[in-house]
C-alpha atoms as one frame of an Amber mdcrd trajectory, in Angstrom:
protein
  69.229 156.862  57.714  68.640 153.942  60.235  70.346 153.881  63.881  73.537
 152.465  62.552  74.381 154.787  60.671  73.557 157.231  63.066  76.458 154.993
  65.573  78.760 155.403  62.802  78.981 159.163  62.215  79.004 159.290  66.058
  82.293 156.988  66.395  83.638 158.412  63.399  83.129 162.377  65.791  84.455
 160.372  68.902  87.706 159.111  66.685  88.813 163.049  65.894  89.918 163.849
  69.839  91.485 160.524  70.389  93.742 160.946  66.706  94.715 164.276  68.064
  95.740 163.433  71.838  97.914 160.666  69.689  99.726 163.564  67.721  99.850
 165.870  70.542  99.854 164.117  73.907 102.038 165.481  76.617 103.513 162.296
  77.482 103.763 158.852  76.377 101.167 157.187  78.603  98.474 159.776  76.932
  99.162 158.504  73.209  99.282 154.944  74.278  95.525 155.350  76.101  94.338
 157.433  73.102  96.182 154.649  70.795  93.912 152.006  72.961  90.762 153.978
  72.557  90.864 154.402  69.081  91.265 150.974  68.446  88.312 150.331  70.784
  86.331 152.880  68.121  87.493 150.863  65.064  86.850 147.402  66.564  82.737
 148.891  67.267  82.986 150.090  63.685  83.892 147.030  62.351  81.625 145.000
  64.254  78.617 147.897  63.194  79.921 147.308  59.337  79.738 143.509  59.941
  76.011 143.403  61.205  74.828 146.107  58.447  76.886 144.321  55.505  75.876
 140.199  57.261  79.752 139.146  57.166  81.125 137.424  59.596  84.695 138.389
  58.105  84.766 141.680  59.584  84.163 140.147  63.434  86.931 138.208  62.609
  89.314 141.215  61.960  87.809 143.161  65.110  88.784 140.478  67.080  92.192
 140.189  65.713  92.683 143.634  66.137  91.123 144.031  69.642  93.646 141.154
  70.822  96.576 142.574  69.148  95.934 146.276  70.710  95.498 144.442  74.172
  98.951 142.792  73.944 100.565 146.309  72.471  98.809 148.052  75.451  99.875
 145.675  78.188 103.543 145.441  76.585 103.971 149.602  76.329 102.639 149.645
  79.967 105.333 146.780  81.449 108.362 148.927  79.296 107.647 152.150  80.865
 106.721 150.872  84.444 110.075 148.532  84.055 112.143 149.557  81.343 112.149
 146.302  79.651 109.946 144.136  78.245 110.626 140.559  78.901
């Protein structure tokens, strides 16, 4: 086994604490962070898969989802600092 895959079994470890603060967080702010941070872990996997495997596809869907769990992030934070949205 080469680095990579080494980075790989180590994100898929780092992914198990994050999935369970989203099923049992205390409050809502804690399962929106671990929400953030596990899309941070699959966004490094898929860029990992993408080098290994040479496709640029797989950038392009990290970098879809990185922007999309941005906007959710920012958009969750501005409804429970202000109760709405827009």
């Amino acid at each position: 086994m080469n680095l990579l895959n080494y980075s790989l079994i180590f994100m898929v470890i780092s992914f198990i604490p994050c999935l369970y603060r989203v099923i049992k967080g205390p409050t809502i702010p804690d399962r929106v962070v671990a929400l953030d941070a596990m899309t941070t872990i699959i966004v490094v996997m898929l860029g990992i898969y993408s080098y290994v495997h040479e496709s640029v596809f797989f950038m392009d869907v990290a970098l879809v989802l990185a922007i999309i769990s941005f906007v959710g992030t920012v958009t969750v934070a501005k409804y429970l600092d202000e109760g709405v949205v827009f």
